[in-house]
Each structure stands twice: as structure tokens, then as C-alpha cells.
N, C-alpha and C positions, 0 to 999 in steps of 0.2 A: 412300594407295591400297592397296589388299588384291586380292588373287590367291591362289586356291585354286588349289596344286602339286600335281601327282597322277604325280611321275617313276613309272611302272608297273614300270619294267626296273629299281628300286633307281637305288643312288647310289653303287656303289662303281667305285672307279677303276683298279680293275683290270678292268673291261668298255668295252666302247662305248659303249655306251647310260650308263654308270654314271657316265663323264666327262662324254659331255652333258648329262646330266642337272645335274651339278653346278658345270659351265661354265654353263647358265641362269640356276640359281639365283643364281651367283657376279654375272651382267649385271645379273639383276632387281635384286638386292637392291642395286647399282652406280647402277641407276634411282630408288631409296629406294620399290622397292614393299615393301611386307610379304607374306610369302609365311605361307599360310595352309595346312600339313598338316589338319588337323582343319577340313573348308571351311562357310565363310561365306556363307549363300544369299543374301546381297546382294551380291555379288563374282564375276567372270567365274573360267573357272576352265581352265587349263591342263594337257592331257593327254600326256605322252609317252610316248611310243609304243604299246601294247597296244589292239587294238580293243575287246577285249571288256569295256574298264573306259570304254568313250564311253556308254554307257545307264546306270552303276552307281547304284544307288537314290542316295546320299548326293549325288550331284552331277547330279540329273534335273532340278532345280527351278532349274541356273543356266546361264547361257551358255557355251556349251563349245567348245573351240579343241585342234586336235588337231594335236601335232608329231609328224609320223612320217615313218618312211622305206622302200625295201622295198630288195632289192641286185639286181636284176633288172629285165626290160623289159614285167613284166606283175604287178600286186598282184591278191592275193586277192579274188575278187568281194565275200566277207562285208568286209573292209576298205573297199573303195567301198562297199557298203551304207550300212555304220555310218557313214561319214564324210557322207555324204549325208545319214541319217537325225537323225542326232544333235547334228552339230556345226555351227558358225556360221561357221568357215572352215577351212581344211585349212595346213600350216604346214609346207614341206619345206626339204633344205638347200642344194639347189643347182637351176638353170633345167631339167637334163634331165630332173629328178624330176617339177616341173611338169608338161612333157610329156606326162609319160608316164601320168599322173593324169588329164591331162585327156580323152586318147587314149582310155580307158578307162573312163570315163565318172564319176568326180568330178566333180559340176554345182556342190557350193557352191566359194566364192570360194577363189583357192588363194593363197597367197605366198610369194617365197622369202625363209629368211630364212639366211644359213649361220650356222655356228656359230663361235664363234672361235679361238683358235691358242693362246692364254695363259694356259692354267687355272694350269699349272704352271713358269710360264716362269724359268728359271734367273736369277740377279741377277750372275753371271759373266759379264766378260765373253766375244765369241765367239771360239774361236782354232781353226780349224780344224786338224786334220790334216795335217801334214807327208806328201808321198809318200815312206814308208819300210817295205821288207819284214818281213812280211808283208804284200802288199795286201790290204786287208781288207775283203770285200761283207757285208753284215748282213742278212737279210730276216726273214720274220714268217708263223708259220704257230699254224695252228688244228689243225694234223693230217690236214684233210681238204683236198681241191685248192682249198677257195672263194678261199684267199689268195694262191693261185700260189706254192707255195715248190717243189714237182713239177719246175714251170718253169723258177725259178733255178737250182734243182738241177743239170737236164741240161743247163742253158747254162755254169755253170760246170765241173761234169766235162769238156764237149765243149772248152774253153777252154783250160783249164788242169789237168787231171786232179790227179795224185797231185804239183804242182807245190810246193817248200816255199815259194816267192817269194808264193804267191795261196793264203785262206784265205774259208771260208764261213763266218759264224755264221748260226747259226737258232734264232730266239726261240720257241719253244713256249709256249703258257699251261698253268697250272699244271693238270696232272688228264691233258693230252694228249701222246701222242707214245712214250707207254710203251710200247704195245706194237702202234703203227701202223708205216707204212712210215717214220718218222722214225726207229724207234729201231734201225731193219734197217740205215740208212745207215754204212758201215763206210769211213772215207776217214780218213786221216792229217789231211787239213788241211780238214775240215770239222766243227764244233764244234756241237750242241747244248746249248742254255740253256733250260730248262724250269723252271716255275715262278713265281709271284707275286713281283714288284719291287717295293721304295718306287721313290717319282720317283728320287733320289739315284741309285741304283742302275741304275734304267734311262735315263738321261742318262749314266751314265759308260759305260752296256754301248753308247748309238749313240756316244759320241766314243770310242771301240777302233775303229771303221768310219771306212773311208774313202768309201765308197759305199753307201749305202740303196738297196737293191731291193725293190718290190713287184710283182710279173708277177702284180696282185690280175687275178679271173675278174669281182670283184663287191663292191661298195664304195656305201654310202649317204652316206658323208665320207668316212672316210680320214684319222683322227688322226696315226699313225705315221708314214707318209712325211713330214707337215706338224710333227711336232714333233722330226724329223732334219735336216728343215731350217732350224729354228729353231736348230740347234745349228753350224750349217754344213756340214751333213754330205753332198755331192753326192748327189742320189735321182734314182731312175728308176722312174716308175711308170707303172701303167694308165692312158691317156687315156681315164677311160670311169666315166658315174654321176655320184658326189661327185667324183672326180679330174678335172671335165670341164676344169680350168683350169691343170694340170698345166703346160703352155707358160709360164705365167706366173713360177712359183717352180722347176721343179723340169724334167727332163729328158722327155719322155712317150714313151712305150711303146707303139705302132701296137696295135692291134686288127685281128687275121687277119679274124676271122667273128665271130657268135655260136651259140653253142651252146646244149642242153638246160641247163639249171641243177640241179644236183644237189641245192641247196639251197632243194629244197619244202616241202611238206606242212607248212608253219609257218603263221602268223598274216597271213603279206606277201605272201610271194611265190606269184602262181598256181602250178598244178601243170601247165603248159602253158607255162613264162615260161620266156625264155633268158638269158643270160647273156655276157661277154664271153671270148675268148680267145684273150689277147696272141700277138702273131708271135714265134718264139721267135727266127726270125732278128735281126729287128731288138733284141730284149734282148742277144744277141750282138755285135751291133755298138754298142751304146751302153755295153756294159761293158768294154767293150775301147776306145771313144772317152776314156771317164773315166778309165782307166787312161794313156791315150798324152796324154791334154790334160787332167792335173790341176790344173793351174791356171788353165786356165777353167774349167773344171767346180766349183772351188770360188770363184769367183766371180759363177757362175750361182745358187750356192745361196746367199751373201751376198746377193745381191740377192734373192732369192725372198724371202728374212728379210723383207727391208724393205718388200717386197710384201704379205707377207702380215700383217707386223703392222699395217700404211696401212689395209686394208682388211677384216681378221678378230678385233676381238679380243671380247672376251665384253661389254666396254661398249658397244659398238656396240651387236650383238644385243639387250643388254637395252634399250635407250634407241628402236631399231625394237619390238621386241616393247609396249614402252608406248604407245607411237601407234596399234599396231593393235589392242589387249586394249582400250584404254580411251579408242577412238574423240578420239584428239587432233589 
């Protein structure tokens, strides 16, 4: 069987998009498809993410299947479009994306299908973190609010200030944070990491954490929190999007309201579309629960492991992805 790939966001794994992208490949090629760069007009053909590559000349003449995602509660009208005009089913990764797609008027067939947990999954065993000071919260920023690191920020200043016993890291990707309100941040025990990780590297930077926070605004999945839990690592994140199953593996994070989403004028997300934004209280008190009941809390995230590899791994997705590309 052959299948024309068309990852549009790249395939590097230092992105989002670039890990899913390569977490597919990794299912299909698990399913013994052959995956076809250079596409095959007699082969259905797989698109992730980018609207504007569902009409592209080279793949008009084949059946087309559109994996995509938006981080908000409203997609781009030209996205419904295209996905309506072009495609033969729509392919998101979790049930509120559904939703929210069809709320909005995506008329072809929709499915979920999530993504998996184990692109890169460590062959060590898990040992989690001992509770010894420094406690240590981890979170994950893009520089701008969409990640919530704003959030953890002032929950752990209000918590623990200038405390030696309690430490923040914040993962910055490479290019950000130099000369945003990340690099303003001036605190003895709060630590900026900026910069592009091998996996190696970013597995030993979540096991230094004893707790993974994300207070995300806006999440399509949500790799990070799910591959800190992979390590044992207690998370607490946004119940909201891709996180909608948070209760299952990992700690969740109330949703106050929503709000405008700052992150418009893109491909996805309306410019009228909101977004989520977590209770700062309750991140307070969930980071201060972890702390006072660290040994359920790392037993919440042992189990989440085993939840989420039961249910998420890239063989899965490729072995559903085969039943619905090629009508089995």
C-alpha cells in the first residue's frame, strides 16, 4: 500500500508540528505503508497541516485527507473552506477539535484520531524524583503568553518568592526570549533554558523537575506535559483543546473564562476566536498540593504512563490511519 505524505510544517523535532509529523510517519510506515514524498496519482494522499497545500497542482488528481489542528474555539473560515472543498475527510486530534469543526461548519466527515506519546520514548527504566531541595517546577514557553509561562511565573513568585528551597525552570525554544519579558526576569532561583535539545538532553532537563507545569492559554495536543509524564514527572496542566484528558494521566488546571486569543492572523485560528485562561488560583493550589503530597502525585504520574502508553502510541494511530486512508 502507498500513501502520498505531504507533513507541510516540516519534520523537525524540535517543532510541533515536526514531531507529529514524524510520529505519523514513524505509525504508518509500523502499518507497512509506503509513504510516498514525490506522490503517486493512484495513492490516497495525506496532508498535515497547512491549508493552502489541500488544492496544490501535484496532488489535485488524488484523494486527499487533511490532518490538522487549530489552538482556539474558532478556525479560519479559508480552513473550513478548503477542508470542505478539497478534502475527503477532516483528521483532528482529540473529540473537542471535532467539536468545534463541526460547530463551524466543516460538512465533510470528521475523525479523531490522537497522536501517540512514543516517538522518542527513553529504554531506561522510570525512576522518578526523590522530594529533595531544590523543588523543582519546569514549564515551557514560546516567549509570548500562548504557553502560560506569564502564569506560572506569578504563581510561583506569589508562592515561594526569592525562596532557596523552590526553583523555576523555563524552557524557551531556540530564537526566543532574548529580548522579551523572559529575559527581563531577574530572580535568584528562577532559571532560563533557551535553545534547541537533542531528545538526550531534553529528558534529563524534565528529570532535574519534580513537577511539570503548563497554565497552556491554547494547545492542539500538548507533547510536553505528556512526554514529562512519560518520565514520571507530576504535571499540571490546562484542561482545555488537546489537554481535554488531562484527569486521566496528569493533574488539570480549571479554566477561569475564555478570552481573546492573541494568536491570530495565522492559517487556523479565526481572528474573532478565543481561547482558554487557566485560574491562577487553582495553579496555586495544585503546586503547593504536589509539593505537600509528593508521593501521590508521583504516583498519579506513574499511572498516567501506563494510561497513556494503553491508549496513545504512534502504532495505534498508524494501524487506525490505515482503515480510514484505505477504506478497510
Amino acid at each position: 500500500m502507498k500513501l502520498n505524505f505531504v507533513p507541510t510544517m516540516g519534520v523537525s523535532p524540535y517543532t510541533g508540528y515536526g514531531r507529529l509529523s514524524l510520529g505519523i510517519a514513524k505509525g504508518l510506515q509500523q502499518a507497512g505503508i509506503e509513504l510516498c514524498l514525490y506522490p503517486d496519482a493512484s495513492a490516497p494522499t495525506l496532508i498535515i497541516g497547512l491549508p493552502n497545500h489541500f488544492d496544490a497542482d501535484y496532488i489535485q488528481h488524488t484523494r486527499r485527507f487533511a490532518y490538522t489542528l487549530i489552538e482556539s474555539n474558532k478556525p479560519q473560515p479559508e480552513l473550513v473552506a478548503a477542508l470542505n472543498q478539497h478534502c475527503e475527510m477532516a483528521l483532528v486530534p482529540c473529540p473537542p477539535l471535532a467539536q468545534i469543526y463541526r460547530d463551524n461548519g466543516v460538512t465533510i466527515p470528521i475523525e479523531v484520531i490522537a497522536p501517540g506519546v512514543d516517538l522518542f520514548l527513553p529504554n531506561t527504566p522510570i525512576q522518578p524524583k526523590e522530594k529533595i531541595a531544590p523543588f523543582t517546577f519546569l514549564t515551557y514557553s514560546y516567549s509570548d503568553n500562548r504557553k502560560g509561562a506569564d502564569i506560572v511565573v506569578k504563581a510561583f513568585q506569589k508562592l515561594y518568592g526569592n525562596h532557596p528551597d523552590f526553583r523555576l525552570i523555563i524552557k524557551a525554544r531556540d530564537g526566543y526570549g532574548i529580548t522579551t519579558w523572559l529575559s527581563q526576569l531577574n530572580q535568584p532561583n528562577i532559571e532560563l533554558v533557551i535553545g534547541q535539545q537533542s531528545e538526550h538532553d531534553w529528558q534529563k532537563l524534565l528529570q532535574q523537575a519534580q513537577c511539570f507545569v503548563l497554565a497552556s492559554r491554547a494547545e492542539g495536543w500538548g507533547m510536553p506535559p505528556r512526554e514529562a509524564t512519560l518520565l514520571g514527572v507530576p504535571t499540571i496542566a490546562t484542561q482545555w483543546l488537546g489537554l481535554w484528558d488531562i484527569d486521566q494521566w496528569g493533574i488539570p488546571l480549571a479554566v477561569k473564562h475564555l478570552s481573546n486569543a492573541d494568536f491570530r492572523f495565522n492559517p487556523f485560528n479565526a481572528e474573532d476566536a478565543a481561547w482558554a485562561e487557566p485560574d491562577e488560583d487553582d495553579l496555586a493550589e495544585k503546586m503547593q498540593w504536589v509539593v505537600a503530597n509528593y508521593a501521590t502525585a508521583k504516583t498519579i504520574a506513574l499511572r498516567g504512563r501506563e494510561y497513556l502508553l494503553a491508549h496513545f502510541t504512534w502504532e495505534k494511530m498508524g494501524q487506525r490511519l490505515k482503515k480510514l486512508l484505505f477504506n478497510l
